[in-house]
mmCIF file of the C-alpha atoms, coordinates in Angstrom:
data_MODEL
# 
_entry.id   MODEL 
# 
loop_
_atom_site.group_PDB 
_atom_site.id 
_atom_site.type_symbol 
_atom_site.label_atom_id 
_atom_site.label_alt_id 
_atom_site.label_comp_id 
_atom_site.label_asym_id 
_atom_site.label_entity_id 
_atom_site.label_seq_id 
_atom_site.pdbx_PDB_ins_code 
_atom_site.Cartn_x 
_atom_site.Cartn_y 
_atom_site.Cartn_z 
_atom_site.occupancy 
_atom_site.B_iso_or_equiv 
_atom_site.pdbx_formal_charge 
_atom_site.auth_seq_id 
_atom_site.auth_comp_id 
_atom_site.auth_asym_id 
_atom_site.auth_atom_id 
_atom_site.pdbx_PDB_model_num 
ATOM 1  C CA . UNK A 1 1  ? -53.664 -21.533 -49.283 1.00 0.00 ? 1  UNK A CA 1 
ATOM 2  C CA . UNK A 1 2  ? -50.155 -19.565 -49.822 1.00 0.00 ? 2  UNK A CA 1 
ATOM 3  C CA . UNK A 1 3  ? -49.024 -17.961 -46.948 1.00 0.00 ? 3  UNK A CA 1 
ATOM 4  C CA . UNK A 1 4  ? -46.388 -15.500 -46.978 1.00 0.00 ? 4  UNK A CA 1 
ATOM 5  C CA . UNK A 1 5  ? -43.594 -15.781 -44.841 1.00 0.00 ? 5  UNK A CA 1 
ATOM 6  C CA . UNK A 1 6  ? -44.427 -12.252 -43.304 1.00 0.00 ? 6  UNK A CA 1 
ATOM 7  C CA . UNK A 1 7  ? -47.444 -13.590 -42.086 1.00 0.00 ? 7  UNK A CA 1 
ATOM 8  C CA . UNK A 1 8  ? -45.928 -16.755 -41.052 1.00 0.00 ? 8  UNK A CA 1 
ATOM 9  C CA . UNK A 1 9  ? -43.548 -14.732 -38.730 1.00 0.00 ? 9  UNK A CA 1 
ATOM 10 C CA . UNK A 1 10 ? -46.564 -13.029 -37.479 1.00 0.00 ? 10 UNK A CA 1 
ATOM 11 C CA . UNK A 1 11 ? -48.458 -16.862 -36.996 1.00 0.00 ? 11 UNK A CA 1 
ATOM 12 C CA . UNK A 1 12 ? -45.320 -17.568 -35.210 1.00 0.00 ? 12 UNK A CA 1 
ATOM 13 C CA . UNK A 1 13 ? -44.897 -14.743 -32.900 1.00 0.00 ? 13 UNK A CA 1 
ATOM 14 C CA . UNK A 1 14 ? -48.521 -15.214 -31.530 1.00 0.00 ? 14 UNK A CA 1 
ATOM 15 C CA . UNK A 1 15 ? -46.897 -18.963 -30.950 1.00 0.00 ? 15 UNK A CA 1 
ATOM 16 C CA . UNK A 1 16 ? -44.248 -18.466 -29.327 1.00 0.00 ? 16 UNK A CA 1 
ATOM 17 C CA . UNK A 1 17 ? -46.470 -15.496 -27.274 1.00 0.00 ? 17 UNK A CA 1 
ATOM 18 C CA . UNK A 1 18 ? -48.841 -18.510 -26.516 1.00 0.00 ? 18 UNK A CA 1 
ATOM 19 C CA . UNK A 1 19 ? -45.963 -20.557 -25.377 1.00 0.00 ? 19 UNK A CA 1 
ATOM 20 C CA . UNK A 1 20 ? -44.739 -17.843 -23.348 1.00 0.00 ? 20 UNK A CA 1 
ATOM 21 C CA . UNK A 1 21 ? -48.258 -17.705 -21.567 1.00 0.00 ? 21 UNK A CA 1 
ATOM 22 C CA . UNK A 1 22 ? -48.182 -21.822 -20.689 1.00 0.00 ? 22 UNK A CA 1 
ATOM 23 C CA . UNK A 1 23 ? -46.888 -22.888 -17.821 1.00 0.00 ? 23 UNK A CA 1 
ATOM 24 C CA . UNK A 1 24 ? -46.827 -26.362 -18.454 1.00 0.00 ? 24 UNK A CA 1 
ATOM 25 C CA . UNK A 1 25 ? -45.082 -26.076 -22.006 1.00 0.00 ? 25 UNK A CA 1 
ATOM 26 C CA . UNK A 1 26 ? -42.862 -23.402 -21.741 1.00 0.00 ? 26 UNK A CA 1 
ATOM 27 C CA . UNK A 1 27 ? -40.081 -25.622 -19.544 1.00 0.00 ? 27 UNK A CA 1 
ATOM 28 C CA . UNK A 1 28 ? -40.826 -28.275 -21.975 1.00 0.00 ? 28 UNK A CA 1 
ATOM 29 C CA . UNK A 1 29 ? -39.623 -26.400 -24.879 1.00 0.00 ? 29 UNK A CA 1 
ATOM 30 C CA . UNK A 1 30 ? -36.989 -24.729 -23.082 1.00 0.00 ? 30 UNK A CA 1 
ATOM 31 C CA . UNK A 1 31 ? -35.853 -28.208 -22.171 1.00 0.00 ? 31 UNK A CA 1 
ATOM 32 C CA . UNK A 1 32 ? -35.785 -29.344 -25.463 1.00 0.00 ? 32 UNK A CA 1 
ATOM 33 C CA . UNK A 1 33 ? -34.179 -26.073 -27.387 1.00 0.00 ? 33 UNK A CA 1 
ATOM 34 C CA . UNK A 1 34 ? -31.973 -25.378 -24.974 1.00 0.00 ? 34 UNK A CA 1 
ATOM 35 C CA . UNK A 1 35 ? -33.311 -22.148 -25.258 1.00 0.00 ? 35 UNK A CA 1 
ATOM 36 C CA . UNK A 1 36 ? -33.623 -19.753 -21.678 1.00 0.00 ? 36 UNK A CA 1 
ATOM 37 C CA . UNK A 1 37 ? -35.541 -16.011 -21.360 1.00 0.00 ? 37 UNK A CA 1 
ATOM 38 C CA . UNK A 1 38 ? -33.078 -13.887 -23.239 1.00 0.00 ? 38 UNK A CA 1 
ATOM 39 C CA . UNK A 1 39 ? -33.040 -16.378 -26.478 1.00 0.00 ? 39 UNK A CA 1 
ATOM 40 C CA . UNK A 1 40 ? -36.973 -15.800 -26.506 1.00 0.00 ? 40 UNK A CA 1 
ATOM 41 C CA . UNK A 1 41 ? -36.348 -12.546 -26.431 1.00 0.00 ? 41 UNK A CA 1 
ATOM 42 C CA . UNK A 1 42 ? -33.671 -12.395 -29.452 1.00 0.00 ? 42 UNK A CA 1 
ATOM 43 C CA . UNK A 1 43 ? -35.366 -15.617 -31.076 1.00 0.00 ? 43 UNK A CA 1 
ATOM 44 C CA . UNK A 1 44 ? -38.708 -13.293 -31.481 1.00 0.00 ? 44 UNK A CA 1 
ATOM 45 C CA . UNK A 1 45 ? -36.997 -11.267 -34.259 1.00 0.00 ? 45 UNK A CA 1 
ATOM 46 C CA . UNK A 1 46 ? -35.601 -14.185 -36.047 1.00 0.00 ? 46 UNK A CA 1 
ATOM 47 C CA . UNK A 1 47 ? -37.483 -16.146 -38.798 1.00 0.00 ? 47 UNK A CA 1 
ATOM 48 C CA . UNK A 1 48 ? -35.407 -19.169 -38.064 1.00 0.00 ? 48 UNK A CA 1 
ATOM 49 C CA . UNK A 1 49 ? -35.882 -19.309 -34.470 1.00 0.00 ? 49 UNK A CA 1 
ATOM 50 C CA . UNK A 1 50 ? -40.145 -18.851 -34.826 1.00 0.00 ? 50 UNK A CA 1 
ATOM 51 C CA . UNK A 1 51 ? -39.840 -21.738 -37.279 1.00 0.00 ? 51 UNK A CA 1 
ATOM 52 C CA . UNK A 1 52 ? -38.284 -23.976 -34.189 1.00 0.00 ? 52 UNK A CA 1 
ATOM 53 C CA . UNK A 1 53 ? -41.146 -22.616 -31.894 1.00 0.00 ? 53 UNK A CA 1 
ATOM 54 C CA . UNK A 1 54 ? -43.681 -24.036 -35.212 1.00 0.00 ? 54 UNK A CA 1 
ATOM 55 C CA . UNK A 1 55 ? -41.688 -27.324 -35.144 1.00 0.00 ? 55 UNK A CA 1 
ATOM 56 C CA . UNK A 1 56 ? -42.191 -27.570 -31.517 1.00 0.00 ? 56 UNK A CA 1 
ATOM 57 C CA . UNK A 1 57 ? -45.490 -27.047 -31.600 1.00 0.00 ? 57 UNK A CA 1 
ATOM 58 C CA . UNK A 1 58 ? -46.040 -29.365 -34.703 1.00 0.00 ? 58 UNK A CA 1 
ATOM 59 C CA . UNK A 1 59 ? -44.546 -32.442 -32.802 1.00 0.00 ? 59 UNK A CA 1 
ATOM 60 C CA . UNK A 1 60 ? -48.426 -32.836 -30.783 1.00 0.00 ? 60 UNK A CA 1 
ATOM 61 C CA . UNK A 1 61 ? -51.541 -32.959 -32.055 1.00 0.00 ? 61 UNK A CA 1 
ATOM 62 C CA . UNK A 1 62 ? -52.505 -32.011 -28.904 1.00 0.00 ? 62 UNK A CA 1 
ATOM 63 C CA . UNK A 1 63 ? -50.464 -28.697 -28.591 1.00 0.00 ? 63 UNK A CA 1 
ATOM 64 C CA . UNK A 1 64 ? -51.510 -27.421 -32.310 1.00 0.00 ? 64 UNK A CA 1 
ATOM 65 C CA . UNK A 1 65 ? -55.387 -28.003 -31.589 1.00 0.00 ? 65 UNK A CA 1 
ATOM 66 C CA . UNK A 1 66 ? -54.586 -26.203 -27.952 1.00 0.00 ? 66 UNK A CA 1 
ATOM 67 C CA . UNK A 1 67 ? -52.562 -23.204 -30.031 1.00 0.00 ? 67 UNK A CA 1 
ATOM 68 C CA . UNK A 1 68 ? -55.081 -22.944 -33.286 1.00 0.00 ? 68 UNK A CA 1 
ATOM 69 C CA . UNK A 1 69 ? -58.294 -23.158 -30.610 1.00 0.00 ? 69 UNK A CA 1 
ATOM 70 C CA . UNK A 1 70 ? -57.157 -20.621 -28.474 1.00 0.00 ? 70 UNK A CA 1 
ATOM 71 C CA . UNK A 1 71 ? -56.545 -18.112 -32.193 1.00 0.00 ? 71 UNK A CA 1 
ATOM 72 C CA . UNK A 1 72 ? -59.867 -19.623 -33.649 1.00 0.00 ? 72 UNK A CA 1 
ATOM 73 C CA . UNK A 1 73 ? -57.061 -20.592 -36.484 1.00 0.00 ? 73 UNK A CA 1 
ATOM 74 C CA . UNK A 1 74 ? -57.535 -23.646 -38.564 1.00 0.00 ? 74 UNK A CA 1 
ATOM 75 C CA . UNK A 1 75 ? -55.623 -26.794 -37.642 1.00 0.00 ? 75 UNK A CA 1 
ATOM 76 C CA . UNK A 1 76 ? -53.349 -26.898 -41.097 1.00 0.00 ? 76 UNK A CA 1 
ATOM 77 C CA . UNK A 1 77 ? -52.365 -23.135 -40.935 1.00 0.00 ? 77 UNK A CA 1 
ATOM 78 C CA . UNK A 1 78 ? -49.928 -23.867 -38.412 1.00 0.00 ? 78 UNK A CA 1 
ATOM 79 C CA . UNK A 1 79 ? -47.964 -26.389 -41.010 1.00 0.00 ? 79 UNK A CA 1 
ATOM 80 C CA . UNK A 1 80 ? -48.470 -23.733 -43.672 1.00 0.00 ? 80 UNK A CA 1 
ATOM 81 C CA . UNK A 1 81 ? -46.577 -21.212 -41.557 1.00 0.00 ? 81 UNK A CA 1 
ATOM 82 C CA . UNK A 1 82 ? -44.429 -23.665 -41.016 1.00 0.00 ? 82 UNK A CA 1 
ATOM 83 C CA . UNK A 1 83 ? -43.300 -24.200 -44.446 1.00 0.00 ? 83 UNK A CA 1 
ATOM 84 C CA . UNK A 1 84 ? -43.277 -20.443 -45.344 1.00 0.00 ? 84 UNK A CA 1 
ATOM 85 C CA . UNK A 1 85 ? -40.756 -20.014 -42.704 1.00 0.00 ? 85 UNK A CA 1 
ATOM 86 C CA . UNK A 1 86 ? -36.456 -20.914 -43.318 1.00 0.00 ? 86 UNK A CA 1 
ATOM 87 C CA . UNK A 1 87 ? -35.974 -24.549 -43.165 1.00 0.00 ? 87 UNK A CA 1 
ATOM 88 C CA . UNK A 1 88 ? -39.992 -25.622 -43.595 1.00 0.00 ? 88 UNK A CA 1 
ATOM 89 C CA . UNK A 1 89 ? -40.142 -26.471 -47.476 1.00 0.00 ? 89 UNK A CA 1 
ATOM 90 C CA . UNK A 1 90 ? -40.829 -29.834 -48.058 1.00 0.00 ? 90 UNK A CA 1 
ATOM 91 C CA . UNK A 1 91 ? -38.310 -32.463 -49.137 1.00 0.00 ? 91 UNK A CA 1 
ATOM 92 C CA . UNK A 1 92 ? -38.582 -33.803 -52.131 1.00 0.00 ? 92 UNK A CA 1 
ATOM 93 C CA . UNK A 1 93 ? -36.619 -36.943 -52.963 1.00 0.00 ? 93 UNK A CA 1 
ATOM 94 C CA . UNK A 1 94 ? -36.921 -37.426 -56.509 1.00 0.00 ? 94 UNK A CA 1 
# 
């Protein structure tokens, strides 16, 4: 399934709200961004930015089954917002 990168932002947004929400993984991805508060804040508008929060979440199985469950989203939409978002086509070598 297509997704379009409008609805990708949108995917993203409810990420980065869920990420918001978690107290265990927000310091965690702060930690590893770099990111504080106020970035959130800017980040939220930025396509670029909500495909970091996607490649966050994409780096545990764990944390994409936690994020789809709690949306009643399928396990593979998260990569397909992913990849609708700047910086998420896929490489290809040849």
């Amino acid at each position: 399934m297509a997704i379009t990168q409008e609805n990708a932002e949108t995917l993203a947004l409810s990420a980065l709200t869920w990420l918001v929400g978690n107290d265990e993984l927000l310091p965690v991805f702060l930690g590893a961004s770099g990111a504080g508060i106020d970035d959130l804040k800017a980040g939220a508008s930025d396509p670029a930015f909500l495909g970091s929060v996607l490649d966050f979440l994409l780096m545990d199985d764990a944390w994409v089954i936690a994020f789809c469950d709690s949306c009643s989203l399928p396990y593979e939409r998260l990569m397909q917002a992913r990849m609708a978002l700047p910086g998420g086509a896929q490489m290809h070598w040849t």
